[in-house]
C-alpha positions in Angstrom: 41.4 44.1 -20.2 38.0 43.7 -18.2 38.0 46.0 -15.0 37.2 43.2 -12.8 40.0 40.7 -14.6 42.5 44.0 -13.9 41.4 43.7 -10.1 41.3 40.3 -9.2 45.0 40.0 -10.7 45.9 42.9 -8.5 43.9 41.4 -5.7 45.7 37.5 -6.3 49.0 39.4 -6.8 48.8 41.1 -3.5 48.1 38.2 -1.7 50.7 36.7 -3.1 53.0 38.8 -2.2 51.5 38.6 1.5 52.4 35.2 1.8 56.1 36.1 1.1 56.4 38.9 3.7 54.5 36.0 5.9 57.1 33.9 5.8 60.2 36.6 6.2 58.5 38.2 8.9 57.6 35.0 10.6 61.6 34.4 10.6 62.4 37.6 12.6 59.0 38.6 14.5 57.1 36.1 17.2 53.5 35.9 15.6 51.3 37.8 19.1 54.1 40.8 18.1 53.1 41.1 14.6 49.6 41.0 15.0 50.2 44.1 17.4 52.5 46.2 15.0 50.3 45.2 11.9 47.4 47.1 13.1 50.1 50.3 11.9 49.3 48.7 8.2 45.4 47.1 8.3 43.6 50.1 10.0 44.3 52.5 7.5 44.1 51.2 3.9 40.6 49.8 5.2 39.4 52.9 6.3 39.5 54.5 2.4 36.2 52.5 2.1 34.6 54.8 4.6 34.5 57.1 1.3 32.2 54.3 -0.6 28.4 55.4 -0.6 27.5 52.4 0.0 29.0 51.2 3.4 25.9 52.2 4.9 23.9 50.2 3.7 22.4 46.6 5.2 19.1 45.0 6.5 20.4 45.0 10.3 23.6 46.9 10.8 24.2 45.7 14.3 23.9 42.0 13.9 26.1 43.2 10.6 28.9 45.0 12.9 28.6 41.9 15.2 29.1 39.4 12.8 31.8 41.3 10.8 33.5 41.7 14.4 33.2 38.3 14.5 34.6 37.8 11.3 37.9 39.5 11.8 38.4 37.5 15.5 39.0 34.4 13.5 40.5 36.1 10.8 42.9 37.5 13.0 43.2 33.4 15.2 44.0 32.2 11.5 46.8 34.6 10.7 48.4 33.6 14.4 48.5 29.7 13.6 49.6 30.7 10.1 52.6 32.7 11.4 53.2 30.8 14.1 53.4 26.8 11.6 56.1 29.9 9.6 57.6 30.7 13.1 58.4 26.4 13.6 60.0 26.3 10.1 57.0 25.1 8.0 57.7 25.6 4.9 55.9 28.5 2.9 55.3 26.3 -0.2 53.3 24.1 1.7 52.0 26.0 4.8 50.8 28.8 2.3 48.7 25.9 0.1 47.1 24.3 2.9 45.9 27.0 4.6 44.7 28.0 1.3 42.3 25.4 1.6 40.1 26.6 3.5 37.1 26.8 1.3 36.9 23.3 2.8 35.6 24.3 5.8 33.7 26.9 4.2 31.6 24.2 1.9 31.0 22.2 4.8 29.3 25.0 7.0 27.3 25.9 4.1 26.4 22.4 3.8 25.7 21.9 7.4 23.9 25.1 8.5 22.9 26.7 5.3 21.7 24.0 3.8 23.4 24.3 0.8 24.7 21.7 -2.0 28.2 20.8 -3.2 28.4 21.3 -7.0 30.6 18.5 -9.0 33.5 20.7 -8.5 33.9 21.0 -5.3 33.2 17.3 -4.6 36.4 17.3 -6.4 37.9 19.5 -4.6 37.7 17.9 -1.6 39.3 14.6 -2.3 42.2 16.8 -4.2 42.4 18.4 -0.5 42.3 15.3 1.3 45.5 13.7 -0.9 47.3 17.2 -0.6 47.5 17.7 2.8 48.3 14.0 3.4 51.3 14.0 0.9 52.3 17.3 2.0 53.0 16.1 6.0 55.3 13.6 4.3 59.3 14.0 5.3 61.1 15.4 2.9 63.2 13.5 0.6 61.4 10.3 0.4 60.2 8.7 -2.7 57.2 9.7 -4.3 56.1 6.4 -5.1 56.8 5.6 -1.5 55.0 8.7 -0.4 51.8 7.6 -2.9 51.3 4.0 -1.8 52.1 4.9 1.8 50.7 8.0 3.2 50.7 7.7 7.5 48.3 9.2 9.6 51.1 9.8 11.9 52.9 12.2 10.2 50.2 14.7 10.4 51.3 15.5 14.1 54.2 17.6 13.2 54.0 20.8 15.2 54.3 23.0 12.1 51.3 21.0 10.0 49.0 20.8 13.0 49.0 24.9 13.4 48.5 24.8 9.5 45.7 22.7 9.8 44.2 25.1 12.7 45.0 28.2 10.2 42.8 26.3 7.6 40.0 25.7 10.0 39.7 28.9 11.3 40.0 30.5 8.0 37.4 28.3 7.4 34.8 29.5 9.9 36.1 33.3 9.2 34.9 33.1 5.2 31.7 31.6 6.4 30.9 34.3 9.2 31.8 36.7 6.6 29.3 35.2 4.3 26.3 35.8 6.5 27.9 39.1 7.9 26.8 39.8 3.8 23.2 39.5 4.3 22.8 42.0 7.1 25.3 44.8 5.8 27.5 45.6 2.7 30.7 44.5 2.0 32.5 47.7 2.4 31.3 48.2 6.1 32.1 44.4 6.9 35.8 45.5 5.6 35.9 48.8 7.9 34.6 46.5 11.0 37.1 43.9 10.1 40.1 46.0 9.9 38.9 47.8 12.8 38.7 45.1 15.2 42.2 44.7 14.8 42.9 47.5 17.2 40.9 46.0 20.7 43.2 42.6 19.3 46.0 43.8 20.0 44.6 45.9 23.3 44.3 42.6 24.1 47.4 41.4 23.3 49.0 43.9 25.2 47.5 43.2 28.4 47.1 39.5 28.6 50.7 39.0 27.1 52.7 40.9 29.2 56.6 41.0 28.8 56.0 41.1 24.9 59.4 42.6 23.9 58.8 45.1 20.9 62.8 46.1 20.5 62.7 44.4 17.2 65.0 45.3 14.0 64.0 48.0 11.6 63.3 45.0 9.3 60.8 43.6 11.4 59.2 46.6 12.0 59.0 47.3 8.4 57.7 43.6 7.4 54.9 43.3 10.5 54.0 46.9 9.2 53.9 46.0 5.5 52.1 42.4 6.7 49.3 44.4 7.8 49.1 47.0 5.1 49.3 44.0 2.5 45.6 42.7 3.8 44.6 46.1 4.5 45.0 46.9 0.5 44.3 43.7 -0.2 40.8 43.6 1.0 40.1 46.6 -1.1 41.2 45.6 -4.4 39.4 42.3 -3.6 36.3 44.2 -2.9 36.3 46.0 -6.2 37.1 42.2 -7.8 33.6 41.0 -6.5 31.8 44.4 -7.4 32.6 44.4 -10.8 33.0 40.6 -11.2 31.3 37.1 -10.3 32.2 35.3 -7.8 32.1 32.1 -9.0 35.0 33.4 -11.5 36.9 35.9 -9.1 37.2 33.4 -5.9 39.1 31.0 -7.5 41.4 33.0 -9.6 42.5 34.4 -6.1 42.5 31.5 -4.5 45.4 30.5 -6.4 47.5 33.2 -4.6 50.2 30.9 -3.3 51.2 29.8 -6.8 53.1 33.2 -6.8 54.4 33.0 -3.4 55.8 29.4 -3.9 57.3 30.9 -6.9 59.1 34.3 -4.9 59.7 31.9 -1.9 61.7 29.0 -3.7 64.6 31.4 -5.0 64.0 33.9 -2.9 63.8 32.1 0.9 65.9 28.8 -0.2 62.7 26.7 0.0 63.1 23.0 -0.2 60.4 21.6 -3.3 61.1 17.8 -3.4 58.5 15.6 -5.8 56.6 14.9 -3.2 55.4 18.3 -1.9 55.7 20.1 -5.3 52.9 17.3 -6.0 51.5 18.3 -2.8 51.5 22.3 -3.9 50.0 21.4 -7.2 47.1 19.6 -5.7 46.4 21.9 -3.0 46.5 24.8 -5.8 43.9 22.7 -7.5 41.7 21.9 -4.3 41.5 25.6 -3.3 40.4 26.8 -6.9 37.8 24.4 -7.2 36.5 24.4 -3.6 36.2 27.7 -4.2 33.8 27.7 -6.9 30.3 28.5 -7.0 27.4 28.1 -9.5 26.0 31.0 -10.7 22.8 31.7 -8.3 19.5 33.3 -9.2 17.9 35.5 -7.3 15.3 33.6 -5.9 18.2 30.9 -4.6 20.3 34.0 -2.8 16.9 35.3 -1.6 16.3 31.2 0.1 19.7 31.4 1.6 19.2 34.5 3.5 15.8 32.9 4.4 17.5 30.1 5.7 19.4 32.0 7.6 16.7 34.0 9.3 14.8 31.4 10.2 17.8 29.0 11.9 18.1 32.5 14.0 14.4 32.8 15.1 14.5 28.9 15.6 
């Protein structure tokens, strides 16, 4: 088996597994509580990278740090609305595929600010995205034909789908930041400022949120520890996907992630699948693999891009 096939199963796997431990500690732990105790897990499996030879290296390491800061902010925002959709009973077999989405915003930063262009397959991807998340709000138990002739804009407002929807966009923003963080430094020093940030979060946290009540179960403590020590490991072995393979191959692959959590959650957590969302989950499976994709770029195109960049800034 290819090194970087090895690695991006470990890496799609891992994230998998994530999204399970989401949801189970989303059941016993508020969401501002977790992203405190997870810091135990993130900070150090990030910090390993500090051994790369390579973190070091980047055209402007302080815009770099900034943007990677940056980065992990809304990183960080994302997981909240994520946990917190969890927290108000969403299920994991749709909130998990939605979110996944997020490529969606991704494509449509590039498009707006980076002047970039949508390839055929993500043009498809969006309209699968646009059909999943709308037969996804549906109630359960209702007819899929029903469901397919007669998708309301209404049911969008459920509490749990709108925080999904805000997880998706912020995710959104947070794999576009990390993009351009790309240009200025490498991608293992963009990982150690990520997981760093974590700690003045949940400083933060601490102080703004006061009355924060941390007497949880040794469960919870165990999951919002293993929660942050998930993405911790999992930004590593996702790292070593994209050194060693392309990312027009290794993004989607990953980005079909909550295939394997639907698949632990169902048995595992008692998750209702009616026709309707399992259609949902299938589509939204789809939309996130394909918006994820990427034509192989030359150099010269890469080397536009970061001009692009450059000159938006001095604009």
């Amino acid at each position: 088996m290819p090194r970087w096939f090895a690695y991006t199963l470990t890496s799609a796997a891992i994230w998998g597994v994530w999204g399970l431990v989401s949801a189970m500690v989303a059941r016993e732990v508020s969401p501002l509580v977790t992203q405190v105790v997870s810091t135990l897990g993130v900070v150090p499996a990030a910090l390993f990278l500090f051994f790369s030879p390579d973190w070091k290296k980047g055209t402007n390491l302080k815009l770099g740090i900034l943007l990677a800061a940056l980065t992990s902010f809304s990183g960080t925002a994302g997981n909240l609305f994520m946990l917190r959709a969890l927290n108000l009973n969403g299920p994991v077999a749709i909130v998990l595929p939605v979110s996944g989405m997020f490529p969606l915003i991704t494509a449509l930063l590039g498009v707006a600010l980076l002047r970039e262009r949508l390839n055929r397959v993500q043009i498809a991807g969006f309209v699968l995205a646009a059909v999943a998340i709308c037969l996804a709000s549906q109630p359960p138990g209702i007819p899929a034909l029903q469901a397919l002739r007669g998708v309301r804009v209404e049911t969008l407002t459920a509490p749990w789908m709108l925080w999904t929807l805000c997880a998706l966009a912020v995710y959104g923003v947070s794999a576009y930041l990390q993009k351009i963080t790309t240009f200025y430094c490498s991608n293992e020093l963009c990982t150690i400022v990520f997981a760093l940030a974590w700690i003045p979060v949940g400083m933060a946290i601490l102080v703004l949120v006061p009355g924060l009540s941390f007497r949880l179960s040794p469960s919870g403590w165990f999951l919002s520890v293993v929660f942050g020590a998930l993405i911790g490991v999992g930004s590593l072995v996702t790292f070593a996907s994209y050194r060693w393979g392309k990312a027009s191959v290794v993004t989607p692959i990953i980005g079909l992630y909550p295939a394997l959590t639907i698949l632990l959650a169902v048995p595992l957590l008692k998750e209702p699948l009616d026709a309707v969302r399992g259609t949902a989950v299938v589509l939204a499976l789809a939309a996130g693999g394909a918006l994820g994709y990427e034509s192989e770029r030359s150099p010269a195109a890469v080397e536009t891009e970061r001009a692009c960049v450059l000159d938006e800034q001095e604009g």
